[in-house]
Steps between C-alpha positions, in 0.01 A plus 500: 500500500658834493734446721663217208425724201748721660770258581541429182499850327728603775760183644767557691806460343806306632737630276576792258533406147731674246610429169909574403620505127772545330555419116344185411481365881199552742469435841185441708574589873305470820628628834373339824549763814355234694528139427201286580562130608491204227608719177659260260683554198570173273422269809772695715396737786602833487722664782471889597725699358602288190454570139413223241495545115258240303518287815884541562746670753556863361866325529468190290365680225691788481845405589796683604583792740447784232135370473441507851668853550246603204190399666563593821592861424101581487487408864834648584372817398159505673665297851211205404740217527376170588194659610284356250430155306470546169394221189589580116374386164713546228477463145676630187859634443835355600582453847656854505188707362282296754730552804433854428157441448501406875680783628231713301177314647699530867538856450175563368347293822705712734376806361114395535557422867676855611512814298861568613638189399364649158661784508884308568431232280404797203801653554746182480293417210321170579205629394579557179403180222740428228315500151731388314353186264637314187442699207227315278611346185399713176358327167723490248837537709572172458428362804630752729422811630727796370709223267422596085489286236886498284391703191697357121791634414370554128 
């Protein structure tokens, strides 16, 4: 009975989970080392090496070469390429504050494995979150958020 009560305070995990955001966008990651057989994502298996975002190619859903140069440069850096599988979940933002919402949660994954891949990705500055978020509307404005309301001439 022991034995199960600590199974479950204490599973092994399969992946390492890390959370990237930038603006608006958020991404969810998890990074396999070690892919165990039959792991589907949307009814397709996965393959080693191969990153998917909400169930799609890293490719497909981020197209175009700049993209790819942009999150690859994590695992340029640290010399991790293709040596890892690795699923996203992302939400929020445009498709340019969530692309770097993945290059955050990659870096921030790379750093939890190795404490020198924290160290190069700190100093390129992938481990550093953009804040920046739309300035809140103020009352009485009129309807925006630094805009003022015309004042009469007499």
């Amino acid at each position: 009975m022991t034995e199960i009560a600590d199974e479950r305070k204490n599973p092994k995990k399969e992946y390492i989970f890390a959370v990237g955001k930038n603006k608006e966008a958020v991404a969810r990651l998890r990074l396999y080392e070690t892919l165990k057989s039959g792991l589907t994502l949307n009814g397709t298996e996965v393959e080693k090496g191969k990153m998917y975002v909400n169930g799609k190619n890293i490719e497909q859903y981020f197209g175009g070469e700049a993209a790819k140069a942009k999150f690859l440069e994590p695992f340029r850096i640290t010399n991790t390429l293709d040596k890892f599988t690795l699923t996203f979940r992302v939400s929020g933002g445009g498709k340019g504050g969530q692309l770097d919402a993945v290059v955050h949660a990659i870096a921030r994954a790379l750093s939890l494995m190795d404490i020198k891949n924290r160290q190069m990705l700190k100093k390129r500055g992938f481990l550093t979150r953009d804040a920046r978020v739309r300035e809140r509307r103020k009352v009485g404005m009129g309807g925006k958020s630094r805009r003022q309301k015309q004042s009469p001439k007499r």
